[in-house]
Each structure stands twice: as C-alpha cells, then as structure tokens.
C-alpha positions in Angstrom: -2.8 18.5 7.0 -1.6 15.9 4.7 -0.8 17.1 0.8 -2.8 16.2 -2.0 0.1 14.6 -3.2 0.7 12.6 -0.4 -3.1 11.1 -0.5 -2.4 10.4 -3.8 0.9 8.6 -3.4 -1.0 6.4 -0.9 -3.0 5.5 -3.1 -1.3 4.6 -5.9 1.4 2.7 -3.8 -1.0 0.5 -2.1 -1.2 -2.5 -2.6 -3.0 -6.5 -2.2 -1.0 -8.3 0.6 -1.2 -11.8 0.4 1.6 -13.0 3.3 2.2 -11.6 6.5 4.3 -11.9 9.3 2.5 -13.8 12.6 3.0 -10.6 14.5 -0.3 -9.5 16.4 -1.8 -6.3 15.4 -2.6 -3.3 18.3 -5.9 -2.7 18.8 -5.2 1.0 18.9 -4.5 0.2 15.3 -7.8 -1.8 14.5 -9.6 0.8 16.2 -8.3 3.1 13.6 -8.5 1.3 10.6 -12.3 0.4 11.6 -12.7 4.3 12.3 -11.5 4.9 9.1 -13.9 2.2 7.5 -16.3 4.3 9.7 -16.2 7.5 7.6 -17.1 6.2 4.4 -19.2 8.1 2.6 -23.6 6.2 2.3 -26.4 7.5 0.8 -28.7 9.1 3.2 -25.4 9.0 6.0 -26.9 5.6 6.5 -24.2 3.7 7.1 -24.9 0.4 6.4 -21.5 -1.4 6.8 -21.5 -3.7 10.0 -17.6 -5.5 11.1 -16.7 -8.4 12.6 -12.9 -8.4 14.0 -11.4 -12.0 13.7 -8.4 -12.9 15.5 -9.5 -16.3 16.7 -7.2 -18.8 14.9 -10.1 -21.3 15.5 -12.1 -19.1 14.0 -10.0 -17.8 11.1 -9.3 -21.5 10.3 -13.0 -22.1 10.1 -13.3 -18.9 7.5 -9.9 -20.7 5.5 -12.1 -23.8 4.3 -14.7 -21.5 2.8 -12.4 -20.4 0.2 -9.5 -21.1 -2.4 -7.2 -18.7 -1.0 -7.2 -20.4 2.3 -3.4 -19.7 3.0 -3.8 -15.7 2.8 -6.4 -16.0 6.1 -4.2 -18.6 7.9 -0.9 -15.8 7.4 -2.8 -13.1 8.5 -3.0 -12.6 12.0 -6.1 -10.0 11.8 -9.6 -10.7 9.9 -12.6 -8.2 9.7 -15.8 -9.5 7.9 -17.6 -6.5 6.2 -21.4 -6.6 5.7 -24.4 -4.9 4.8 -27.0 -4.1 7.2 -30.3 -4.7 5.4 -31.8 -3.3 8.3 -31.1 0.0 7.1 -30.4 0.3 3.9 -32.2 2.5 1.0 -31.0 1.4 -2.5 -29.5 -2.5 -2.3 -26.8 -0.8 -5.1 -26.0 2.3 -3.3 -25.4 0.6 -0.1 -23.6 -2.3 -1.8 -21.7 1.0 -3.1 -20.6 2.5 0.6 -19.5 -0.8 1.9 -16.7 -0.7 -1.1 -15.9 2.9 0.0 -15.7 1.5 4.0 -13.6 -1.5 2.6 -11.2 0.9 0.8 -10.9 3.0 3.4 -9.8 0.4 5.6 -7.4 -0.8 3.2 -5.9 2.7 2.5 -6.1 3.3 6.3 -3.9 -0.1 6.8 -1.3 1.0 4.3 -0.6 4.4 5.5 0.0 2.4 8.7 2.5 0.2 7.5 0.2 -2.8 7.4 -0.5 -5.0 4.7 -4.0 -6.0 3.6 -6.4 -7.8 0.6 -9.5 -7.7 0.1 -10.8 -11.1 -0.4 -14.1 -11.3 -2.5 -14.1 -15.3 -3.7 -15.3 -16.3 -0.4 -18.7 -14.8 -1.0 -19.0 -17.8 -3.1 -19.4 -19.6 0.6 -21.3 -16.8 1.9 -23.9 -18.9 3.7 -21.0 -20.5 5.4 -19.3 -17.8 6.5 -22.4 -16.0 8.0 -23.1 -19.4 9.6 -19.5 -19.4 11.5 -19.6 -16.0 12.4 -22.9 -16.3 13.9 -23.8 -13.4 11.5 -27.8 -12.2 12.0 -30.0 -12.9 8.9 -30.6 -9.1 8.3 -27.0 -9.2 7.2 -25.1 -9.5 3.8 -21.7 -10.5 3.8 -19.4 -8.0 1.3 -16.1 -9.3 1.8 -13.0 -10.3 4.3 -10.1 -8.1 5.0 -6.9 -9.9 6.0 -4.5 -7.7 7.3 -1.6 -7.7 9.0 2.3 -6.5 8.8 3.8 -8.0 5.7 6.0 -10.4 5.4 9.2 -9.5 3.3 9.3 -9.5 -0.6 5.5 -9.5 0.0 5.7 -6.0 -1.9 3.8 -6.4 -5.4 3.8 -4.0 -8.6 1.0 -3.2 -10.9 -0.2 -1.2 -13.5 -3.2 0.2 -14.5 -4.3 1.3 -18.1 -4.0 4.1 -20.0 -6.4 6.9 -18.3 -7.2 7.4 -22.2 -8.5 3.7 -23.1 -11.4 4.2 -20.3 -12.1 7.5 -20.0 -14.8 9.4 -22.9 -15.4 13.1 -23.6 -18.7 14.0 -22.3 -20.4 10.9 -23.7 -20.0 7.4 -24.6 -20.4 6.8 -28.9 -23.3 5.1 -29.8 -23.0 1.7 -31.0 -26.6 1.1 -32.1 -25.8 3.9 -35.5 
C-alpha cells in the first residue's frame, strides 16, 4: 500500500504537460488511466463521466482547429474527451463536480505513470464543434480534453501555489456587509 506521503508527493509534483514526444501510448496504460478516471467519486455513485479515446491524427487535427492551443493536441499522441452524461445526472453542479474528480484522477493516474498530461478547458469555447467531430450524442456535455502522452524533454514545469493562510478561514468567513 502506497504512503500518505507518497500520494502526496504525487500530487504536488504533478504537473501541466504541454509537449510530448510522438511515442504511442499502450493501451494497457489507457486502460488504466481511464480506470482510474473510473473511480472518481459522484453523487448518488452515478457516474456521469462518459470518454472518448482519440488517437486518430485526422481526428486530433480536426479537435486542434477548435482551439488556441492547437499545437499541445497535435504533440500529443493520446486525446480523451471527458463529458457529462445528462442522461443520468442529479444535480447539473454536483455532476459538473465528479467529472473534475474523474479528470484529476486521470491526470494524477498519468503522472504516476510517467506520462505527461493537461487538461485543456479553452476548447469548450468550441464545444458545439467538438461534439459535432466526435459524433458526440446530444444527451452529452463536453467538460474538457486530456492530452497525454510521454513528455518531451525540458517539458518539466515549476509552480507555486499560495500561502495555505491567504485562502484558508477559521470556522467562518468575516462578514463584509458590518
């Protein structure tokens, strides 16, 4: 059984991959980073997160002109399309909720892996497009696009993250309205 340290640590060192090498990735590997995406916690054990695995470059080239960041889906070799089932979903928010937890399991998944992988949230802002070219069903509702693959060198990124202190409060926020 893995450490609590060790969860943490993979955390904390992952991070958004923008270039990757043209290496395919296994599908004993995307089976496991879609199992992991799998296990997210949903309200009601609903899960309402539905994947589409992408490694058509006709495809994929398609999904590049429907956003800005066209050059991180042409270098990776691997997309998956995360979306929300309306079909079953309870609470729009709560379900919005779990496919974040799915998406960040896959992205943690891929890191411990050795992969490198960003989530890519601008091309919602092509949405119709995108559900258009990936022949999505209309009870669907795109959340995002993973691009994964192995990273290419000095792809490796730092960050920092505030102070714990400057966004956490003691039992209750102030009230601004005195």
């Amino acid at each position: 059984m893995m450490e609590k340290t060790q969860i943490v640590e993979i955390i904390r060192s992952r991070r958004s991959i923008r270039e990757f090498l043209a290496d395919p990735v296994e599908d004993s590997i995307i089976e496991e980073i879609l199992e992991a995406g799998r296990w997210a916690p949903s309200g009601l054990n609903n899960q309402p997160w539905r994947f589409v695995v992408v490694r058509d470059r006709e495809i994929a080239g398609l999904l590049a002109g429907c956003t800005r960041y066209s050059s991180i889906i042409y270098s990776a070799p691997l997309l998956i399309a995360v979306f929300l089932d309306r079909d079953v979903m309870y609470d729009h928010t709560k379900d919005v909720q779990a496919c974040g937890a799915t998406i960040q399991n896959m992205l943690l998944a891929a890191h411990g892996m050795g992969l490198g992988a960003v989530w890519l949230g601008e091309i919602l802002n092509q949405k119709d497009e995108v559900m258009d070219i990936l022949n999505a069903p209309g009870s669907l509702e795109l959340m995002a696009v993973v691009a994964l693959g192995y990273p290419a060198a000095g792809s490796n990124r730092s960050s920092e993250r505030r102070d714990i202190s400057g966004i956490t409060s003691k039992e209750r926020f102030g009230n601004p309205w005195k």
